[in-house]
VMD Tcl script that builds the backbone (N, CA, C; Angstrom):
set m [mol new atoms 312]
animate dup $m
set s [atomselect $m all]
$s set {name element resname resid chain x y z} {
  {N N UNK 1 A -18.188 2.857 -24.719}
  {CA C UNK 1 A -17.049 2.573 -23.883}
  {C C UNK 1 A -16.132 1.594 -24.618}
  {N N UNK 2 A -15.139 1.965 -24.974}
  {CA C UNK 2 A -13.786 1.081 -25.082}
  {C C UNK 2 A -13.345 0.213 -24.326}
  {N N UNK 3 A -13.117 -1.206 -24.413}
  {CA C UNK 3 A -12.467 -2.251 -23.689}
  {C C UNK 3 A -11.606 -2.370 -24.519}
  {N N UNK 4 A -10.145 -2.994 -23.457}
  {CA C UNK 4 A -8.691 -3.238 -24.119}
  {C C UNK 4 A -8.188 -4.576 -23.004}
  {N N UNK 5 A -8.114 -5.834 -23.751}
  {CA C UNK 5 A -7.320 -6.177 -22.723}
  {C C UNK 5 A -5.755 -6.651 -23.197}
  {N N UNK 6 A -4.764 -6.482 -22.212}
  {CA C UNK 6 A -3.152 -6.902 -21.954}
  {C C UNK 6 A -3.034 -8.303 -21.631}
  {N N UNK 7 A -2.514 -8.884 -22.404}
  {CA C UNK 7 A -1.540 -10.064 -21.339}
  {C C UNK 7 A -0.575 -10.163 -21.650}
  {N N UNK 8 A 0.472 -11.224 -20.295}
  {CA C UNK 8 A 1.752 -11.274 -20.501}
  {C C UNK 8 A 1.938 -12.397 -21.614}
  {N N UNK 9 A 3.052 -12.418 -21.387}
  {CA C UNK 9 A 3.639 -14.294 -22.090}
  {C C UNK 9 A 3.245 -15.182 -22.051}
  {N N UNK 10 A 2.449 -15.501 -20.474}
  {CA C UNK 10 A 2.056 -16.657 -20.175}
  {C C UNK 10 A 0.808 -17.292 -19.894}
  {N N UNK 11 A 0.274 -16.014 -20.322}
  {CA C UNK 11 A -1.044 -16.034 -20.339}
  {C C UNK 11 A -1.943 -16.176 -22.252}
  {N N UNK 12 A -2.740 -16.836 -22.611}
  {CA C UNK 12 A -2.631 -16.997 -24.150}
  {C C UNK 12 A -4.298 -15.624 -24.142}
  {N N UNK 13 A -3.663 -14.748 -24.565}
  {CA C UNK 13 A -4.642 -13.773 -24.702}
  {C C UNK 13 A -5.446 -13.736 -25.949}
  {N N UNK 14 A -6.402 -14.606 -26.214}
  {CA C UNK 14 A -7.031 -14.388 -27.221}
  {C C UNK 14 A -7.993 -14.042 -27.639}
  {N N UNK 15 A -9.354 -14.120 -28.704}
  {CA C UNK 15 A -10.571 -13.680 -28.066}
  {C C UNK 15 A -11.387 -13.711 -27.845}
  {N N UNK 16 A -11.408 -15.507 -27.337}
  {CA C UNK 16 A -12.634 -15.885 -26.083}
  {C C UNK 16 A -12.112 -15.329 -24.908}
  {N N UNK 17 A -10.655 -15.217 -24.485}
  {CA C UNK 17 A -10.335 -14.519 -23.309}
  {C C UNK 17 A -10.840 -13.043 -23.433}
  {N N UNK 18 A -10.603 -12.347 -24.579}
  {CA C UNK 18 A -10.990 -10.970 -24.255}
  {C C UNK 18 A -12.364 -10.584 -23.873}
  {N N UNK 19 A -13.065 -11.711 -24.544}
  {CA C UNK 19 A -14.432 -11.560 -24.659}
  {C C UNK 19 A -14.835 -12.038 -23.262}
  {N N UNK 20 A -14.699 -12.855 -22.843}
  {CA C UNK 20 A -14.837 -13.699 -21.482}
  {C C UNK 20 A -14.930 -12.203 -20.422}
  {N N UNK 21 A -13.308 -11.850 -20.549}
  {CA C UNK 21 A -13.072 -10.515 -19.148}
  {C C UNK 21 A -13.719 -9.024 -20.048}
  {N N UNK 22 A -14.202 -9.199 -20.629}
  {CA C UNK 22 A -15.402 -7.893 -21.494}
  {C C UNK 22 A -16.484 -7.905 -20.337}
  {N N UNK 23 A -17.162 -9.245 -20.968}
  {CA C UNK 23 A -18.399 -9.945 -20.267}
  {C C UNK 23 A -18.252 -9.648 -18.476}
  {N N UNK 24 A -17.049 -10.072 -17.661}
  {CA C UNK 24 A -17.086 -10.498 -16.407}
  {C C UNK 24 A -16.790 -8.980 -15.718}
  {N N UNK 25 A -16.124 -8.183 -16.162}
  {CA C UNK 25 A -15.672 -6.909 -15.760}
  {C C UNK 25 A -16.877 -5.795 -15.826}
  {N N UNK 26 A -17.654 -5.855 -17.277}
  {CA C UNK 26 A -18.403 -4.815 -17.548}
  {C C UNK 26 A -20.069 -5.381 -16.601}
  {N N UNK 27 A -20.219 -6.343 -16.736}
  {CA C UNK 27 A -21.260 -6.827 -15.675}
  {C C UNK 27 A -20.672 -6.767 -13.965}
  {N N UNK 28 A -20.283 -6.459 -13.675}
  {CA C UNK 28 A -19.297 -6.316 -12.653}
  {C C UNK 28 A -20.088 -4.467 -12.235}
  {N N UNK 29 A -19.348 -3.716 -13.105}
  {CA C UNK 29 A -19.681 -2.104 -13.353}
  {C C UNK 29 A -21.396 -2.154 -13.081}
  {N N UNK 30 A -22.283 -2.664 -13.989}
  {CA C UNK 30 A -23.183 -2.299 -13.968}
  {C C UNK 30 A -23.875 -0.955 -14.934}
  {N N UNK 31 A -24.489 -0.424 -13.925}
  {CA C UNK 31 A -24.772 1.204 -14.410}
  {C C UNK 31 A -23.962 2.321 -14.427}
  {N N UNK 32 A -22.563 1.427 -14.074}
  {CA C UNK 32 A -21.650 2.744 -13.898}
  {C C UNK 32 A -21.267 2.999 -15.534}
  {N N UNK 33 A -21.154 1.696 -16.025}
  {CA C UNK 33 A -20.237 1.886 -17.615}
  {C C UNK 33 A -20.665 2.672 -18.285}
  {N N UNK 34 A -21.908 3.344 -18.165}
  {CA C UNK 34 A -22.417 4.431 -18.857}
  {C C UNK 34 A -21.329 5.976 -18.506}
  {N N UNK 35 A -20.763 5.726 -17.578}
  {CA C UNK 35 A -19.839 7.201 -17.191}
  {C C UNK 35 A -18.620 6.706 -17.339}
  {N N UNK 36 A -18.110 5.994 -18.094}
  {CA C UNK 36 A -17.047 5.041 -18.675}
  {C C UNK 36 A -16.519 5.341 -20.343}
  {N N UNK 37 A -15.298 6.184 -20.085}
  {CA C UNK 37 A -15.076 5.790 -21.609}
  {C C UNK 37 A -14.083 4.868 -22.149}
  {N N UNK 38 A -13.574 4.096 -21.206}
  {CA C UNK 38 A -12.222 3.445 -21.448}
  {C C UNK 38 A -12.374 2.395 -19.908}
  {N N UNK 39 A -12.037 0.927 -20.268}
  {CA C UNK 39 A -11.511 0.072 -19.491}
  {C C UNK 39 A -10.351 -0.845 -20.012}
  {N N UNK 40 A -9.368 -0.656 -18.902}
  {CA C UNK 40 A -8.062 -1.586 -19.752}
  {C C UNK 40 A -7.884 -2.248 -18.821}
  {N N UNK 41 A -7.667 -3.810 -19.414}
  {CA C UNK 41 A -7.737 -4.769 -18.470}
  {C C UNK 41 A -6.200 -5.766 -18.623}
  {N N UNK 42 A -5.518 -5.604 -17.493}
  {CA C UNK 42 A -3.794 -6.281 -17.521}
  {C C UNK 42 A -4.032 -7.661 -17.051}
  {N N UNK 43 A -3.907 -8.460 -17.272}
  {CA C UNK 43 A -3.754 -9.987 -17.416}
  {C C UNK 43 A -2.133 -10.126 -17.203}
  {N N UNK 44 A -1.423 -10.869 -15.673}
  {CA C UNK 44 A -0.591 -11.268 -15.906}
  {C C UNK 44 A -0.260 -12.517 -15.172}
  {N N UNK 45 A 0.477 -13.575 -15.404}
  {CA C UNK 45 A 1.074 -14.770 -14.218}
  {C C UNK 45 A 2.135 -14.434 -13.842}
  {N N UNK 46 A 1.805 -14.359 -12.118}
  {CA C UNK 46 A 3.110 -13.489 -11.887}
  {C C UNK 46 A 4.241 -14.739 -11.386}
  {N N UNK 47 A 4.066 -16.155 -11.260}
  {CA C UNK 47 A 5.427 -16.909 -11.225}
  {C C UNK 47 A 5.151 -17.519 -12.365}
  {N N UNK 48 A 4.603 -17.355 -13.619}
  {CA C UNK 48 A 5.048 -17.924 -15.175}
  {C C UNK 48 A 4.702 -19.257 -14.596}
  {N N UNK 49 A 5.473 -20.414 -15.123}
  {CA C UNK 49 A 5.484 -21.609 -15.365}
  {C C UNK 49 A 5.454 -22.621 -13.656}
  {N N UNK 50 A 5.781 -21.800 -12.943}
  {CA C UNK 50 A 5.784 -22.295 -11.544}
  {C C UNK 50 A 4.499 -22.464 -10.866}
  {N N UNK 51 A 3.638 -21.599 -11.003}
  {CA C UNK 51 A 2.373 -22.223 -10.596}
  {C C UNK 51 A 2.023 -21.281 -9.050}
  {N N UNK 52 A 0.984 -21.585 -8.353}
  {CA C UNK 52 A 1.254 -21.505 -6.915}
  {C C UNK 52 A -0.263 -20.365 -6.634}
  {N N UNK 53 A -0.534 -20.764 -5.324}
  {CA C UNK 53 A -1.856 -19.762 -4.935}
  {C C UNK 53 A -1.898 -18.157 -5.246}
  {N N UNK 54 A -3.004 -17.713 -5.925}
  {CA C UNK 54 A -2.953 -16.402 -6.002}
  {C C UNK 54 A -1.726 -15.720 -7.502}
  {N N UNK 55 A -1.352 -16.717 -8.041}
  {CA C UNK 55 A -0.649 -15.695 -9.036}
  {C C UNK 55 A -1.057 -15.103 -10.457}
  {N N UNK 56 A -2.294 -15.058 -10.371}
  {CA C UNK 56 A -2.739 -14.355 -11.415}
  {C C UNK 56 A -3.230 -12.985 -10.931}
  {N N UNK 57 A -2.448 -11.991 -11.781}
  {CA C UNK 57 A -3.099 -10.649 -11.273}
  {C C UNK 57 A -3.163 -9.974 -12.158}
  {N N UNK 58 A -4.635 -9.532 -11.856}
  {CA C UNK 58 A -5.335 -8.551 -12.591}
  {C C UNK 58 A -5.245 -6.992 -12.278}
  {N N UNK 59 A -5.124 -6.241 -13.394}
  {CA C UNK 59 A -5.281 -4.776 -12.858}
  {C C UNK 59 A -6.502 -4.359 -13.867}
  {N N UNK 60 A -7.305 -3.674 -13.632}
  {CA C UNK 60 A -8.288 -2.751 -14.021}
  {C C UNK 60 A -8.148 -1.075 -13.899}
  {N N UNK 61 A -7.915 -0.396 -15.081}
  {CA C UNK 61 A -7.870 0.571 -15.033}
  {C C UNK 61 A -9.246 1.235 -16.016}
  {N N UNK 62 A -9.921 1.976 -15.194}
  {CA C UNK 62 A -11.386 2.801 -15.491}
  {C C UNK 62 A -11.046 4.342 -15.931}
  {N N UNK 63 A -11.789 4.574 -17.250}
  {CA C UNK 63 A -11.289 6.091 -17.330}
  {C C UNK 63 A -12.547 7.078 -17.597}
  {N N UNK 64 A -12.998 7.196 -16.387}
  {CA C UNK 64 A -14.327 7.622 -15.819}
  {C C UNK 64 A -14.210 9.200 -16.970}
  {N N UNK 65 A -15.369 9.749 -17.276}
  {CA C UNK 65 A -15.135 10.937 -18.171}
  {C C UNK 65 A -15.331 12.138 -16.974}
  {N N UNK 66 A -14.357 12.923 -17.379}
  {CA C UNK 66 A -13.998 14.225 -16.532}
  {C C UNK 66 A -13.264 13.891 -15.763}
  {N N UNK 67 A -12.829 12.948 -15.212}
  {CA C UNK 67 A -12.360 12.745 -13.923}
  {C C UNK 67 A -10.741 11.795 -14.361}
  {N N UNK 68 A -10.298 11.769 -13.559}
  {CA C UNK 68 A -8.486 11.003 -13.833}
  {C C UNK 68 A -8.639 9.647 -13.521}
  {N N UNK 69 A -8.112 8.619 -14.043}
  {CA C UNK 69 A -8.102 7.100 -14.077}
  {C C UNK 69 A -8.067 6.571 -12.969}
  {N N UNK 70 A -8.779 5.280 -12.518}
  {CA C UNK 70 A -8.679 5.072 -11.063}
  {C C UNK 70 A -8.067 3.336 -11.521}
  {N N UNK 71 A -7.841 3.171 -10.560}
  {CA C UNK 71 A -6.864 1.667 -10.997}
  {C C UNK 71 A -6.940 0.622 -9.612}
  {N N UNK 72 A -7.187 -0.785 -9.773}
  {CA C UNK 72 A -7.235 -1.326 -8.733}
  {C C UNK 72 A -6.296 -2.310 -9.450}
  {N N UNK 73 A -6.237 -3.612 -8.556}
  {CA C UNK 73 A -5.471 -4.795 -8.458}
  {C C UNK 73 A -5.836 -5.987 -7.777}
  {N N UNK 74 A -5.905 -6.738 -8.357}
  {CA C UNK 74 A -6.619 -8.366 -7.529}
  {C C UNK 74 A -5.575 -9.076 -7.707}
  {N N UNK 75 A -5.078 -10.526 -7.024}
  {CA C UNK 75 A -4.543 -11.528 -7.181}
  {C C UNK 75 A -5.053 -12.204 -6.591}
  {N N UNK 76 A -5.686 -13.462 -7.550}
  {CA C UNK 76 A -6.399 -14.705 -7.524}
  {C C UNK 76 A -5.777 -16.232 -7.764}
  {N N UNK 77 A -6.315 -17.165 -8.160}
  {CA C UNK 77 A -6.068 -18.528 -8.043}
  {C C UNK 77 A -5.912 -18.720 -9.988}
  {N N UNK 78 A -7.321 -18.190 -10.537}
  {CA C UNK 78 A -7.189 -18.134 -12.072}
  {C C UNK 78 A -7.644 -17.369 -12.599}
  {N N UNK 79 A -7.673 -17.009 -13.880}
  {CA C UNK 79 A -8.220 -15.781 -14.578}
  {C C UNK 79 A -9.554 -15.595 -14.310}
  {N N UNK 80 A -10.629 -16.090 -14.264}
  {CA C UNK 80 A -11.360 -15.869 -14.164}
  {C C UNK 80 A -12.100 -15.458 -12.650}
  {N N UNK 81 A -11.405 -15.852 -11.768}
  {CA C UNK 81 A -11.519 -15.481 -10.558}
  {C C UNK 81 A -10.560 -14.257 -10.313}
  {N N UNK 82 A -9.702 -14.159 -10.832}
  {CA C UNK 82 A -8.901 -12.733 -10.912}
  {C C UNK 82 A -9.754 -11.680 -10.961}
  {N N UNK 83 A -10.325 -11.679 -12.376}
  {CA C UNK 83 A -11.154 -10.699 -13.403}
  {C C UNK 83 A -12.856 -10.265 -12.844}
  {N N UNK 84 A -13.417 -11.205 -11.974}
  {CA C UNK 84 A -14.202 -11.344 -10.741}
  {C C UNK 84 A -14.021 -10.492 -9.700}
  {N N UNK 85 A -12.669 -10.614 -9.297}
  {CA C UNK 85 A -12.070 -9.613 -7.684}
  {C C UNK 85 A -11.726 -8.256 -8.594}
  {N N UNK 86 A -11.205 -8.493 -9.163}
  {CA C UNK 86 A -10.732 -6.793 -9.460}
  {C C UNK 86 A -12.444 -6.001 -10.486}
  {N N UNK 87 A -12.993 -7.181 -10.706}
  {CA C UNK 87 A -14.459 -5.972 -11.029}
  {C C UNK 87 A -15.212 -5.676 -10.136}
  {N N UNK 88 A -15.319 -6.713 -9.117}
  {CA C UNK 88 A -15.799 -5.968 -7.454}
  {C C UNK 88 A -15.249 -4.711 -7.082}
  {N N UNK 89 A -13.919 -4.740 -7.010}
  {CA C UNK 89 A -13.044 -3.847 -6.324}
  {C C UNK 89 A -12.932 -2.357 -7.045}
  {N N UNK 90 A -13.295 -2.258 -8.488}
  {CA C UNK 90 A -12.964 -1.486 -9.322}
  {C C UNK 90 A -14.522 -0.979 -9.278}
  {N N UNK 91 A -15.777 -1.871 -9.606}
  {CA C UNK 91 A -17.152 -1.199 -8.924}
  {C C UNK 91 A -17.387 -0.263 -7.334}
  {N N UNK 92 A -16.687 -0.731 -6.638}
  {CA C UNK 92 A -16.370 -0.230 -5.507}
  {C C UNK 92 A -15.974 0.656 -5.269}
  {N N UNK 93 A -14.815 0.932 -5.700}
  {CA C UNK 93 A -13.584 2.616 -5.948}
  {C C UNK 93 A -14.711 3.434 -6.796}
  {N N UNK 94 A -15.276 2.979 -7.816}
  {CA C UNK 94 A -16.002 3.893 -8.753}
  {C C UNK 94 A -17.009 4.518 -7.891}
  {N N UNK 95 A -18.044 3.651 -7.526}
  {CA C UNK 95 A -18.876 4.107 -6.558}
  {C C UNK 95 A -18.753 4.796 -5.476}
  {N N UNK 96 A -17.354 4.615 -4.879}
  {CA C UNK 96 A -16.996 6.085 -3.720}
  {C C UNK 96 A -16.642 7.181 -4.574}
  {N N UNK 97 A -15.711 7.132 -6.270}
  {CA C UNK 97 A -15.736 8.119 -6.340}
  {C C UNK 97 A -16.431 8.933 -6.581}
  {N N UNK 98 A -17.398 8.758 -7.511}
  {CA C UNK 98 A -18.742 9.076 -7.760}
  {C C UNK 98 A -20.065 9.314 -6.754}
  {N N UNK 99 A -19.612 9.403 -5.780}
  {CA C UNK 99 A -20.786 9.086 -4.442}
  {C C UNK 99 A -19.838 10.475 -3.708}
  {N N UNK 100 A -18.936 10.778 -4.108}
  {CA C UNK 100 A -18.002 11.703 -3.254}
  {C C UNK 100 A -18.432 13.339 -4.394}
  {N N UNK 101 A -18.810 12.959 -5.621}
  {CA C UNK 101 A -18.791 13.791 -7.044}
  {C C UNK 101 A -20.306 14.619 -6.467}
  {N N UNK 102 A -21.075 13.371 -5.931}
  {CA C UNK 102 A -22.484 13.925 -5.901}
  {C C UNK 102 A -22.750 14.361 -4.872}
  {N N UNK 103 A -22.026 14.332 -3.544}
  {CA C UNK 103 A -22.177 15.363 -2.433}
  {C C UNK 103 A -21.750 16.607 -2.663}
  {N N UNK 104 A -20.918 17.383 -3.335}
  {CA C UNK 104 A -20.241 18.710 -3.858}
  {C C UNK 104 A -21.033 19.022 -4.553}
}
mol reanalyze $m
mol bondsrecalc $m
mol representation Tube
mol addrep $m
């Protein structure tokens, strides 16, 4: 499985960060990352230099094999609590879709 992560401007994307949301996202998945060939992970501050509850948002996009990309979105307090909510949320979507794959 391929990991990629994005950030904006204001975020310093480097790669204890990449490595950090590798670590927090793919433990997150679990046993799913095995049906995983691609995770891209968007890092952005969405008021920049202003500050304020919730403006870091994360998107997670999963590119499950056979199947079309599923994509969630968190906004948290800091990156690392970002990258936390959107690997819940993105384990979650996976698991209905895949739970929907194996009733058919």
């Amino acid at each position: 499985m391929q990991f990629q992560l994005n950030t904006d401007a204001n975020i310093q994307g480097d790669d204890r960060l990449a490595e950090v949301a590798e670590t927090l996202v793919t433990s997150a998945l679990g046993h799913l990352s095995d049906r995983l060939t691609r995770i891209e992970v968007h890092l952005v501050d969405v008021n920049g230099a202003k500050g304020g509850n919730d403006d870091i948002r994360c998107t997670v996009e999963a590119r499950p094999e056979g199947m079309q990309p599923q994509t969630v979105t968190h906004n948290d307090a800091n990156v690392d609590a970002a990258l936390r909510g959107a690997g819940k949320k993105i384990r979650s979507l996976l698991e209905s879709e895949f739970g929907k794959l194996g009733r058919r």
